[in-house]
C-alpha positions in Angstrom: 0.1 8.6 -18.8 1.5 7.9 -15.3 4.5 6.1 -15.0 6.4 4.6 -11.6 9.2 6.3 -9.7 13.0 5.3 -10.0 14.3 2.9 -8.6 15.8 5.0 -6.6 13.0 6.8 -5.5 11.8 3.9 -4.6 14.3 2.8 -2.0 13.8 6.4 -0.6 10.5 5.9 -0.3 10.4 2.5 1.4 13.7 4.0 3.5 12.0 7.1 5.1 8.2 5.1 5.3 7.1 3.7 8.6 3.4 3.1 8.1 1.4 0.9 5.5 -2.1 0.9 5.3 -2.8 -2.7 3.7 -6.1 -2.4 1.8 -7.2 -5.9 0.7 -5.5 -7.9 3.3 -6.4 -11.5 4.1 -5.8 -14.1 6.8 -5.6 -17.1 4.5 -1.9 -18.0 4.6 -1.9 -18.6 0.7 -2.8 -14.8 0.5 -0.2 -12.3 -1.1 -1.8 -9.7 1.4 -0.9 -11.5 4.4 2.5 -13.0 3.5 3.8 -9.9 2.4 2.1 -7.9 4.8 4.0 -9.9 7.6 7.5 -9.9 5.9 6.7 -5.9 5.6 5.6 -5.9 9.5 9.0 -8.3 10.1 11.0 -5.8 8.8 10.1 -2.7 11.3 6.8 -1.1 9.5 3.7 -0.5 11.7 1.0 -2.4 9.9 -2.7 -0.7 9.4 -4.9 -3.6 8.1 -8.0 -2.7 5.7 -10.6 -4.7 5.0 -14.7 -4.2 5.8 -15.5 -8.1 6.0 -12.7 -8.7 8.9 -12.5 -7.4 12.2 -8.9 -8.8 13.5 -5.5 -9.1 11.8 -2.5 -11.2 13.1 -4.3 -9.3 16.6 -4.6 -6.3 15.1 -7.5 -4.4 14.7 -8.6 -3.7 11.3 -10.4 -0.8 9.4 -13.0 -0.3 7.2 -11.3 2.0 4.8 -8.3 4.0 5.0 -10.1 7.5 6.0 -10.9 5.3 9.4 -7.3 5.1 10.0 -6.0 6.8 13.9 -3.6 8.5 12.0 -1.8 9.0 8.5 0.0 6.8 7.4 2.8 6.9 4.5 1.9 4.1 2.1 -1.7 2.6 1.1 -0.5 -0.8 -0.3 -3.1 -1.9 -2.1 -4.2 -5.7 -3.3 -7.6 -5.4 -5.0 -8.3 -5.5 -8.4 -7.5 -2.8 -11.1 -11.4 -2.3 -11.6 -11.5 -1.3 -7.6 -9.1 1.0 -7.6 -10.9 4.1 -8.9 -13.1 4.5 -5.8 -9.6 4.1 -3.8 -8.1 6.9 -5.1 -10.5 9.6 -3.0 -10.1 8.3 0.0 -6.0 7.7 -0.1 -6.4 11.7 -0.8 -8.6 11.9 1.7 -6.6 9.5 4.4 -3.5 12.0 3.6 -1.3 9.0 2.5 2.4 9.9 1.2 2.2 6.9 -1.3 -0.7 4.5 -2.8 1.0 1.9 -4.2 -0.7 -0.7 -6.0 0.7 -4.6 -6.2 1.9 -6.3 -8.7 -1.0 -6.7 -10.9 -2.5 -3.8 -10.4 -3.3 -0.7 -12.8 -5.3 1.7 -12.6 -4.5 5.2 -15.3 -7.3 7.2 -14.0 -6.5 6.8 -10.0 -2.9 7.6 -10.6 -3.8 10.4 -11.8 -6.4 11.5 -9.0 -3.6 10.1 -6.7 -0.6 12.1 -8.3 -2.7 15.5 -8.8 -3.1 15.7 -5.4 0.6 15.2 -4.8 0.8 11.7 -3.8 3.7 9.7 -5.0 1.8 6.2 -7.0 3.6 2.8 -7.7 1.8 0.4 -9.9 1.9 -3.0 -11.2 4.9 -3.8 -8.1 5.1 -5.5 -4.9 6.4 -4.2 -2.0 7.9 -6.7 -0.3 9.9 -7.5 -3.6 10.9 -4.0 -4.0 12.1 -4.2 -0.4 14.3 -7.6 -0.5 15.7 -5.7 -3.6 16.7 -2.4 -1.8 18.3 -4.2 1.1 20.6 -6.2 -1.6 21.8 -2.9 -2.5 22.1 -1.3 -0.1 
């Protein structure tokens, strides 16, 4: 059974990341995807929007899947549903991705595991930008 990083680690992790892939992200302002996506873009991280039904982001140009990314990025942040997630898993192995981390929510056992075999750090059932406002209250 997969369990989440420390704390700590966590901080690390958002401290040396500059990169998120955001697969799931919206443009409706109610959206978790785009509010936290924009405080995470706010707060110096280059922004990789994923989604196959848009085209733009906030401007931005957005991708299909994460193995269309131009380059690697360090975290898939990821707001679909736990039953989703499975199908996920190859292609953040295949995309090269330092983390997948999965929003608060979100579990998937079996991914983790494809994830974490391949040596990819996973976070589940935690959002980001929470994680984030914590690290910089203590640090």
């Amino acid at each position: 059974m997969y369990s989440n990083p420390s704390t700590d680690e966590i901080h690390t992790i958002l401290r040396d990341s500059k990169s998120i892939a955001v697969v799931g992200i919206s443009e409706r302002e109610t959206r978790a995807s785009k509010y936290v996506s924009e405080y995470m873009q706010r707060e110096g991280y280059t922004i990789y929007p994923v989604n196959p039904n848009l085209d733009t982001w906030n401007g931005l140009k957005v991708y299909d899947s994460v193995v269309d990314l131009p380059e690697k990025v360090d975290i898939v942040d990821v707001f679909r549903r736990s039953s989703h997630i499975l199908p996920l898993a190859g292609d953040v192995v295949e995309a090269g991705a330092k983390v997948m981390w999965l929003q608060q929510g979100i579990v998937n056992q079996e991914a983790a595991e494809i994830v974490s075999d391949a040596g990819i750090k996973v976070i589940m059932d935690s959002c980001i930008m929470v994680e984030h406002k914590s690290m910089k209250l203590v640090f």
